[in-house]
C-alpha positions, 0 to 999 in steps of 0.5 A: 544572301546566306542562309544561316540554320539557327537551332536549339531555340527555346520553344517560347521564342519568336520570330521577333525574337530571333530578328532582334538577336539578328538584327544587332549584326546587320539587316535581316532579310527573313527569319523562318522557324519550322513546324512540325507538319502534323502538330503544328508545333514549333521544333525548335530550329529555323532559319535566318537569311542575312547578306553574307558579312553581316551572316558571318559576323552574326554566326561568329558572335551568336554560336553558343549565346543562351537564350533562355538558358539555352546555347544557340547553336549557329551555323551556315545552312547547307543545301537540303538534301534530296528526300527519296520517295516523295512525289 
């Protein structure tokens, strides 16, 4: 399974809407798209979990499609790194 970082997603778009450009590649197992904590509001990137041929086919042909005029920018997601001063 791959996890594939998905960002500069128009704010009117879905989870629907990123699991059907997805799913054109192969299953989709899950699709996040990330909130702020405070606002509550979409902050236009997320996440979609793919098995990893049906991920690289998806990142080769998906990196740069517009989406409501605005280019996706697709990439494998990289581990998050450890944030210092949170207990």
């Amino acid at each position: 399974m791959k996890s594939i970082y998905v960002g500069n997603i128009p704010f009117s778009a879905t989870e629907d809407d990123i699991r059907d450009l997805f799913g054109a590649y192969g299953n989709v197992s899950s699709v996040k798209l990330i909130q702020d904590h405070e606002t509550g509001r979409f902050r236009g990137f997320g996440f979609v979990e793919m098995e990893d041929a049906d991920a690289a086919a998806a990142i080769e042909a998906l990196d740069g499609h517009p989406m409501s005029g605005r280019p996706l920018k697709i990439n494998e997601a990289k581990p998050r790194a450890p944030r210092p001063g949170r207990y």
